[in-house]
C-alpha positions as CSV (number, residue, x, y, z in Angstrom):
1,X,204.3,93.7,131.0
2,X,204.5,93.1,134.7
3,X,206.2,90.0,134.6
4,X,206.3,87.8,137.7
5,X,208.6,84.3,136.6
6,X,208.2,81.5,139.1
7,X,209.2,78.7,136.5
8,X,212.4,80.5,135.9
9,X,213.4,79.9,139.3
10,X,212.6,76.3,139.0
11,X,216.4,74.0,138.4
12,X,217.9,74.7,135.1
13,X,216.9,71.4,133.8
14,X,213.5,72.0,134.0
15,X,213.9,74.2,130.7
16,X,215.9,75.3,128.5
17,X,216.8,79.4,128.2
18,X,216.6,81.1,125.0
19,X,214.3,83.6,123.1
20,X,211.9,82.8,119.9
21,X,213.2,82.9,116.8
22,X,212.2,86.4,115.0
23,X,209.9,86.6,112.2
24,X,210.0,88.6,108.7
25,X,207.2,90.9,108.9
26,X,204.7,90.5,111.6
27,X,200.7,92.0,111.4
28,X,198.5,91.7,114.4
29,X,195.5,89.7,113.2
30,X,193.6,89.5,116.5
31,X,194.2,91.1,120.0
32,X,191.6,89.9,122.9
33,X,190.9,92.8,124.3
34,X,188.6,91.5,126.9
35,X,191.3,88.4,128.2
36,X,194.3,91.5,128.2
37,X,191.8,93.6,130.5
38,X,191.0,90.6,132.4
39,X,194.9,90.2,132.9
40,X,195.5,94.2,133.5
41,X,197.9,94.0,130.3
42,X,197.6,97.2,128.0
43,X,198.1,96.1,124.4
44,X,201.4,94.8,123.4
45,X,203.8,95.9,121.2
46,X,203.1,93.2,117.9
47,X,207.1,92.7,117.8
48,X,206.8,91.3,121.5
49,X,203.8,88.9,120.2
50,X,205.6,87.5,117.2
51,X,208.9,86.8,119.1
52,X,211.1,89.7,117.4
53,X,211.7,91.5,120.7
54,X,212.1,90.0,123.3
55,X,210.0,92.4,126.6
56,X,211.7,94.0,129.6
57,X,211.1,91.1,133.3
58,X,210.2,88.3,130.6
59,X,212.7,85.4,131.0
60,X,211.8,83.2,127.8
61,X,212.1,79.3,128.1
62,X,211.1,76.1,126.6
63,X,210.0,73.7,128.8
64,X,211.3,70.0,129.3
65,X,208.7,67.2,129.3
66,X,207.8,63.7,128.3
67,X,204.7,61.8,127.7
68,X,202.8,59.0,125.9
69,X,202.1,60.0,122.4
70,X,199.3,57.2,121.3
71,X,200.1,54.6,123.9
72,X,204.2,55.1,123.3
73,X,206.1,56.8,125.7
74,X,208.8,59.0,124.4
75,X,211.3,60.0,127.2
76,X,211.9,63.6,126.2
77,X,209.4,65.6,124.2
78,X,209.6,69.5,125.8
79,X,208.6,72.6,123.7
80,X,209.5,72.0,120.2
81,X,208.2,75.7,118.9
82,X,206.7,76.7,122.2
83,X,208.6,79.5,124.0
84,X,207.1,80.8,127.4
85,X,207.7,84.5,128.0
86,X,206.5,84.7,131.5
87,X,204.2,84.6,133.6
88,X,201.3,87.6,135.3
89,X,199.2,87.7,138.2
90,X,196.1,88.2,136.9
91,X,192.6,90.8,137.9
92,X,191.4,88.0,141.0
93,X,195.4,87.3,141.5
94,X,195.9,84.3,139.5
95,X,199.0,83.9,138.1
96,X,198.7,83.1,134.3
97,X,201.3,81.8,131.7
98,X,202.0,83.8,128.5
99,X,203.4,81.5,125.7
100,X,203.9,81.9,122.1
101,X,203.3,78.8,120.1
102,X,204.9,78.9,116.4
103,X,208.0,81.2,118.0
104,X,210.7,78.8,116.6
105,X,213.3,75.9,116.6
106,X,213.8,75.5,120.7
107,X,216.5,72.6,122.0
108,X,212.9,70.0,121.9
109,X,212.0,70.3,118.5
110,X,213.3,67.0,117.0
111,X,214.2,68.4,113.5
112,X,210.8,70.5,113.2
113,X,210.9,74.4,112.2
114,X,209.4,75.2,115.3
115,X,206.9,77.0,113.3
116,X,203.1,76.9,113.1
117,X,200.7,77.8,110.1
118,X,197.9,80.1,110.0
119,X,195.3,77.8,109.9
120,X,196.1,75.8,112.9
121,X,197.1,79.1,115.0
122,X,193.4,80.4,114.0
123,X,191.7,76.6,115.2
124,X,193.3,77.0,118.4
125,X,192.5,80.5,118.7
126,X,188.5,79.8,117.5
127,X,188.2,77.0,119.5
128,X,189.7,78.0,122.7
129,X,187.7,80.7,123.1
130,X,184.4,79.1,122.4
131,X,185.6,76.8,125.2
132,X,185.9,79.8,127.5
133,X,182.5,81.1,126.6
134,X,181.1,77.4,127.5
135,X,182.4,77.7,130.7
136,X,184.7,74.9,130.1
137,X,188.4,75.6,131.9
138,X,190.6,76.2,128.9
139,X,193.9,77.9,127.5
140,X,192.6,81.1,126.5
141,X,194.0,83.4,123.2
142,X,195.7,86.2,123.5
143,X,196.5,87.1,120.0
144,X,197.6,85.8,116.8
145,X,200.1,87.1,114.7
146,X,200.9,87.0,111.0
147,X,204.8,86.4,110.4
148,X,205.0,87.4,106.6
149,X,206.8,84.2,106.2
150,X,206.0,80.9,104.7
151,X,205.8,77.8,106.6
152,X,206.4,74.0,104.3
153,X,203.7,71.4,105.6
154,X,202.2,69.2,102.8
155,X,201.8,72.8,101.0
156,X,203.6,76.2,101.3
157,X,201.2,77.5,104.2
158,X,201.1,81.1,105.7
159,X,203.0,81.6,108.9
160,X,201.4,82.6,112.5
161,X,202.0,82.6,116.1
162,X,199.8,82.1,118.6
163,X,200.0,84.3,122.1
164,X,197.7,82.1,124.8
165,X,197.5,82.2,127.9
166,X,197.3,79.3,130.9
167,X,196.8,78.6,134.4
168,X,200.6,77.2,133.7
169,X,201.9,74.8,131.5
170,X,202.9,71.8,133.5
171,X,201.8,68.5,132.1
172,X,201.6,64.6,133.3
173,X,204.4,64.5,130.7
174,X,206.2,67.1,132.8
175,X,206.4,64.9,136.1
176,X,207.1,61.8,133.4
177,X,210.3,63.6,132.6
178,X,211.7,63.8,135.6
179,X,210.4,60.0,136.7
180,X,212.0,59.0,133.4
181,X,215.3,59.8,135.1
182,X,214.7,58.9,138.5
183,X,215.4,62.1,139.1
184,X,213.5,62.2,142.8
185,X,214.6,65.9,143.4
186,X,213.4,67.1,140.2
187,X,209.9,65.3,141.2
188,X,209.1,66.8,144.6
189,X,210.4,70.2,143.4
190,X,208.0,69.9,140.9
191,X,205.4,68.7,142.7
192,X,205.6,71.2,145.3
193,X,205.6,73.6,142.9
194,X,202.3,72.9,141.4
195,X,201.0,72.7,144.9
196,X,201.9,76.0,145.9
197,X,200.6,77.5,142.1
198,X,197.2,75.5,142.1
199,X,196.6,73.3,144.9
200,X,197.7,75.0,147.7
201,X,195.2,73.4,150.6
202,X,197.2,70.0,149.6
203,X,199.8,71.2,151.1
204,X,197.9,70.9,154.5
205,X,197.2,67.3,153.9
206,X,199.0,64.1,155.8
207,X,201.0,63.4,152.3
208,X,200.4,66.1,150.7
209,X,201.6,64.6,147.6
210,X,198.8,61.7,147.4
211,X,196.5,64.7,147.9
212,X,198.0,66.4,145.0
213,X,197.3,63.3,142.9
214,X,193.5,62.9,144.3
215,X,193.2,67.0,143.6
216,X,194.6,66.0,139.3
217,X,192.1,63.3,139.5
218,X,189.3,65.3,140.2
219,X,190.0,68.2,138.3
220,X,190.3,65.7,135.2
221,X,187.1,64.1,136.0
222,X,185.2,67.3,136.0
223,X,186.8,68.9,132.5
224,X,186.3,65.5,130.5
225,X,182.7,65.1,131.6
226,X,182.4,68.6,130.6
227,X,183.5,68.0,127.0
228,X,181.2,65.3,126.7
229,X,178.7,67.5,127.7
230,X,178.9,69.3,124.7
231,X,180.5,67.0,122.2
232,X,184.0,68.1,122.0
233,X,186.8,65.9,120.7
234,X,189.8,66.8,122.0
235,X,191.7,64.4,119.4
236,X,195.0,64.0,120.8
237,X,194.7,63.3,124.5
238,X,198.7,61.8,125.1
239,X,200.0,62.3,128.1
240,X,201.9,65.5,127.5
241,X,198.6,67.1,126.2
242,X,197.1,66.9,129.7
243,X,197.2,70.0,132.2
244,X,198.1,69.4,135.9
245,X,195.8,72.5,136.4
246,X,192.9,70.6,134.9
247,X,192.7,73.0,132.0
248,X,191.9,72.5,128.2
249,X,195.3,72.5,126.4
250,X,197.4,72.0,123.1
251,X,194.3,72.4,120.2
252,X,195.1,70.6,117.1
253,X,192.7,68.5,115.4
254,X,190.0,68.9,117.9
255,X,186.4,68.6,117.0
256,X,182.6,69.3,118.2
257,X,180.4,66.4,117.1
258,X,177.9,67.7,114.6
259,X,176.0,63.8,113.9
260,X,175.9,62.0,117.3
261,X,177.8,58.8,117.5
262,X,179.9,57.6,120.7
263,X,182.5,56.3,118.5
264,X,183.5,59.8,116.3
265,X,187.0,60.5,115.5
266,X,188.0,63.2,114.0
267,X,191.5,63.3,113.8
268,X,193.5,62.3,110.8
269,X,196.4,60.8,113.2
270,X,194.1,58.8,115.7
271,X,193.6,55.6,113.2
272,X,192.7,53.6,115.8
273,X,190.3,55.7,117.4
274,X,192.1,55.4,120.8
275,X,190.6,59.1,121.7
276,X,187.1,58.7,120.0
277,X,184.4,60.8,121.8
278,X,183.1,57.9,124.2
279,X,186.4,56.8,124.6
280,X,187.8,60.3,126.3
281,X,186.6,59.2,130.2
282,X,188.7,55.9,129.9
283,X,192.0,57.2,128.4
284,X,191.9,60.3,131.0
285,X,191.8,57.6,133.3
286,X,194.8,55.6,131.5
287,X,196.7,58.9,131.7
288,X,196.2,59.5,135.7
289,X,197.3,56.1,136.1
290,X,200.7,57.6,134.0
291,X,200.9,59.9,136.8
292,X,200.4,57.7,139.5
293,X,203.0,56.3,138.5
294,X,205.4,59.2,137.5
295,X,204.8,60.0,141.6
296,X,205.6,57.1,143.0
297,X,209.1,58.0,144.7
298,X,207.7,60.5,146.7
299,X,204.3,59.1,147.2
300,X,205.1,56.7,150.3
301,X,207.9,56.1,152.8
302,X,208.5,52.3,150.8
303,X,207.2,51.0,147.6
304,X,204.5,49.2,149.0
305,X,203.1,52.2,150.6
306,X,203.4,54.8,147.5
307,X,201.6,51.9,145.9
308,X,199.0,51.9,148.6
309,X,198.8,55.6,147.9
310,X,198.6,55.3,143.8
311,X,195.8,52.5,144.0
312,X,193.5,54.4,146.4
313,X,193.9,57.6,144.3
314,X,193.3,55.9,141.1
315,X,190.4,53.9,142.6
316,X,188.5,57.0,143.3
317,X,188.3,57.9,139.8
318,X,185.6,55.9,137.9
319,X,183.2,57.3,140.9
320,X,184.3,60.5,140.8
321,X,183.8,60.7,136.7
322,X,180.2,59.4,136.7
323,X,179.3,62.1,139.2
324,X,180.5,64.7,136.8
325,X,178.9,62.7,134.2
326,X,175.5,63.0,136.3
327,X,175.7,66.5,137.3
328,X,176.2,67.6,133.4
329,X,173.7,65.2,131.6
330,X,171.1,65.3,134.2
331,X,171.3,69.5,133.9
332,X,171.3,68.9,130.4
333,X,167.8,67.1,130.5
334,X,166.8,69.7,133.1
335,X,166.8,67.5,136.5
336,X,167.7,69.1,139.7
337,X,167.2,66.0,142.0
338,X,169.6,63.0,141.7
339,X,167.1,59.8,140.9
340,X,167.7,56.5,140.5
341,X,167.0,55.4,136.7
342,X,168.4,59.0,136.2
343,X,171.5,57.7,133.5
344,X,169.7,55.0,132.1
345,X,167.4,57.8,130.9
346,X,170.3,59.3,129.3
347,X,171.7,56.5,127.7
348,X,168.3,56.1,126.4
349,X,168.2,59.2,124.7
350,X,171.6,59.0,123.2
351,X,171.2,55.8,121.8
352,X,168.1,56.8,120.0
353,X,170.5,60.0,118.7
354,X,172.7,57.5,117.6
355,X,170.8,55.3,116.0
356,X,168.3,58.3,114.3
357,X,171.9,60.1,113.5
358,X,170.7,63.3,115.4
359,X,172.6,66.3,115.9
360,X,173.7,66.5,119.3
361,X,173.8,70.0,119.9
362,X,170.4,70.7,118.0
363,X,168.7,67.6,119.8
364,X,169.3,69.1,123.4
365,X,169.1,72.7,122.7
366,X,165.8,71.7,121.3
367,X,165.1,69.5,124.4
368,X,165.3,73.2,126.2
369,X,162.8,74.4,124.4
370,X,160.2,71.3,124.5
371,X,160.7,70.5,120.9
372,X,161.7,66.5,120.0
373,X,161.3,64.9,116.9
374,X,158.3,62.5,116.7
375,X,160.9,59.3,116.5
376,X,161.8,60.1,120.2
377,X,158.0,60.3,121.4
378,X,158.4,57.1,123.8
379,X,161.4,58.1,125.6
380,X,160.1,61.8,125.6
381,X,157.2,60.5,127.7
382,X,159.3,59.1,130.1
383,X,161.4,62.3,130.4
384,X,158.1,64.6,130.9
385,X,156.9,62.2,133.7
386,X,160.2,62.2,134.9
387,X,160.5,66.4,135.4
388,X,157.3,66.0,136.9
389,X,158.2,64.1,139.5
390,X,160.7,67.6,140.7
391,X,157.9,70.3,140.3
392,X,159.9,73.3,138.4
393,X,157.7,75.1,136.7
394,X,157.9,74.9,132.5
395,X,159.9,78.4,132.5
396,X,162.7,77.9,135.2
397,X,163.4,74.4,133.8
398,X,163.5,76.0,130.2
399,X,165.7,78.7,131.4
400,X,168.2,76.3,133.5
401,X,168.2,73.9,130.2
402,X,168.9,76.8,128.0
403,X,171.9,78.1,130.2
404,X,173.7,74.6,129.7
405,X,172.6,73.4,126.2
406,X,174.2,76.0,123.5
407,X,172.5,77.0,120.2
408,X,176.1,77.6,118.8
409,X,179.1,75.3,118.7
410,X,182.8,76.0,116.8
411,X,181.4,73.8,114.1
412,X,183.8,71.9,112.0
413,X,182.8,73.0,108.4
414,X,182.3,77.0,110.0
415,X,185.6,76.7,111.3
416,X,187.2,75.3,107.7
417,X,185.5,78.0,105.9
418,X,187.1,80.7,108.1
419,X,190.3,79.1,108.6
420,X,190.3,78.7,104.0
421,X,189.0,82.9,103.6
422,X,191.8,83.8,106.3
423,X,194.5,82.1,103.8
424,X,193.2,84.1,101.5
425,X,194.2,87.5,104.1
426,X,190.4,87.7,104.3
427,X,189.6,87.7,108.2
428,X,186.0,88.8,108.0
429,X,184.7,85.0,108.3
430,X,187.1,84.8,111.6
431,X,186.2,87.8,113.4
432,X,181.9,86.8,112.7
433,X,182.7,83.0,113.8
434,X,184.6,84.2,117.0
435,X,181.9,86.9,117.7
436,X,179.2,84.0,117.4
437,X,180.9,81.9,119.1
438,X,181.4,84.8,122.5
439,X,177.8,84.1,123.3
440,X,176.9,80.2,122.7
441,X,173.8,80.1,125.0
442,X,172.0,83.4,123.3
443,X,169.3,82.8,120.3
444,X,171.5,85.6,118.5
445,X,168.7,85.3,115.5
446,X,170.5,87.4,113.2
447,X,173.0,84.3,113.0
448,X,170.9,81.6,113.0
449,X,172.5,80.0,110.4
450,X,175.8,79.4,112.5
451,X,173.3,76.9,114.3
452,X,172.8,74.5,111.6
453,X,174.0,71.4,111.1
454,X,176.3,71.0,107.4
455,X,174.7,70.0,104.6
456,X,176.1,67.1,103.1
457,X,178.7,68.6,101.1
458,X,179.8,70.5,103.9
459,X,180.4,67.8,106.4
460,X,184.3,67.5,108.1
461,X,184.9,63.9,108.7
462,X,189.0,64.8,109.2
463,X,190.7,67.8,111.2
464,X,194.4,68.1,111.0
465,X,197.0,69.1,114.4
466,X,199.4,71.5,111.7
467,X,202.7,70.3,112.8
């Protein structure tokens, strides 16, 4: 593996140095063969993957980091059983993290094992790669790994490790660590770090830290307008869950609506529903403000000035998040043209999902094709005379509504049943759901039945993170 280890030159108290832990026995479940051709890697050797050997350039490390877990800020978090091997430059010369999840006890891990469980390696492997096949910006799965041991949750639970792969790692919880400490050095090495790895036309800028900021805040925007756009749940959105490089991270009990309501929760921590769907745009915004702040000593020549800085960058975001929002929904209902009345001719339609209980991903993909339940007739009228008013003809619109409105989603109770036959060592429900799941926007009639929405008796109402 051509390893090329910027982190690692980072200060030493960025991280801490150490190898995963090694495993008993470990089986390749699933290698990604088109994300290793994608980052010129030939396969790799399974005892590399599960942590046992430890590969020639890698320089392993757990990362330091804070971060606001529900509202609370905990002052050092870090990889707990998270080791990153290194890092690649990828096909289009990208450099991309490789990290095993599940590899072991690191210096973070708070009296955990450091270990992960099959089921929650297999989510995260599912679900990030239906992301990628959205064309949502995600962590991508390399490969999971069984261990051949036995990991203690509630239950005795298989074992697993996840290899995935990221644009890096760094979090709003990573800059929180180092603010936590007002350790100023350890901020603007950091920050110029993730200029130089993803935003490197900041570094151009006046203060190229405030443009750093403005270039989160955007990214953030986009990706959480994105997930509404197709009714993912994200579940545990805490500061040290959110990616500087405005990518999808950390799946644990993540969701896709199935039954349209804005307030949905899925996960059996969030009680509260502090990350419900419709709440997601307002705590990404409660997060950037986290990082506003975390920047603050190297945002401004004085304290009032960084402030001056922080406020104008936050500022921008509501805007900036309703313009995502715009560009998704109105693509969704097939406008090309900005209107005004555009929105409240969305919020229309989902309240009427909301109130009629509608699936969302059936009511839109069905939208593409002109079909609409009766119940929806008035609003329908307003959306045909609206469409008119642009002049596509029937086909193109049908075609641009069908390339953003999926037939197939990572349901919740498709996932369950492959995640259940796989702890049983029966992988055949995996390998179908992923292959599904590869091409979301084809009819593939031959699995039609992945469309549908769960019976009752088959409805998830709770999704679980496994640690």
């Amino acid at each position: 593996m051509p390893f090329s280890n910027s982190y690692a030159r980072l200060p030493e108290r960025f991280y801490a140095k150490l190898p995963p832990t090694p495993v008993a026995a470990p089986r390749l479940i699933k290698w990604n063969e088109g994300l290793a051709r994608e980052l010129g890697l030939a396969m790799l050797d399974v005892e590399v993957l599960a942590g046992n050997r430890v590969a020639e350039g890698s320089e392993p490390l757990a990362m330091a980091y804070a971060g606001h877990q529900f509202g609370n800020f905990v002052p050092q978090l870090g990889d707990g059983r998270a080791i990153l091997l290194g890092e690649v430059v990828d096909a289009h010369g990208i450099r991309r993290d490789i990290h095993l999840k599940g590899s072991g006890p690191t210096p973070f891990s708070r009296r955990g094992d450091g270990r992960a469980a099959l089921g929650p390696v297999l989510r995260e492997y599912i679900v990030a790669e239906a992301m990628a096949a959205l064309g949502i910006p995600t962590t991508r799965a390399l490969a999971a790994v069984a261990t051949g041991e036995m990991v203690w949750r509630e239950t005795p639970l298989p074992g697993a490790v996840l290899a995935r792969v990221a644009s890096s790692h760094v979090r709003v919880g990573t800059f929180q660590y180092f603010a936590a400490r007002a350790d100023v050095e350890g901020l603007r090495a950091l920050a110029e770090y993730v200029i130089a790895r993803h935003y490197g036309d900041a570094a151009q800028a006046p203060n190229p830290y405030r443009a750093l900021l403005d270039r989160v805040i955007a990214a953030q925007a986009a990706l959480v307008a994105k997930w509404m756009g197709v009714g993912f749940i994200h579940g545990v959105m805490n500061t040290d869950n959110m990616s500087i490089a405005g990518e999808t991270i950390d799946y644990g009990p993540c969701a896709f609506m199935d039954t349209y309501h804005p307030e949905t929760v899925f996960s059996s921590i969030d009680e509260m529903g502090r990350y419900a769907y419709a709440n997601q745009p307002r705590m990404a915004h409660w997060n950037l403000v986290r990082l506003a702040e975390a920047l603050l000593p190297i945002l401004g020549a004085d304290e009032e000035a960084a402030r001056a800085q922080a406020q104008a960058a936050i500022d921008a975001y509501p805007a900036l998040f309703q313009a995502q929002m715009e560009l998704v929904f109105r693509a969704k209902l097939g406008m090309r043209q900005a209107r005004d009345g555009d929105m409240a001719l969305v919020q229309d339609l989902l309240d009427r999902m909301a109130a009629e209980k509608a699936d969302f991903t059936l009511t839109f993909r069905g939208l593409s094709d002109g079909a609409l339940p009766p119940v929806f007739g008035e609003w329908a009228a307003g959306w045909r005379a609206r469409l008119a008013e642009e002049g596509a003809t029937p086909q193109d619109r049908r075609e641009a509504m069908r390339a953003v409105n999926p037939a197939f989603i990572a349901r919740n109770h498709r996932v369950e049943e492959a995640l259940a036959a796989a702890n049983e060592n029966d992988f055949a429900p995996f390998e179908t759901l992923l292959s599904v799941l590869s091409k979301p926007y084809d009819d593939q009639p031959e699995y039609a039945a992945y469309r549908d929405a769960p019976r009752p008796e088959q409805v998830v109402l709770r999704t679980f993170c496994g640690t």
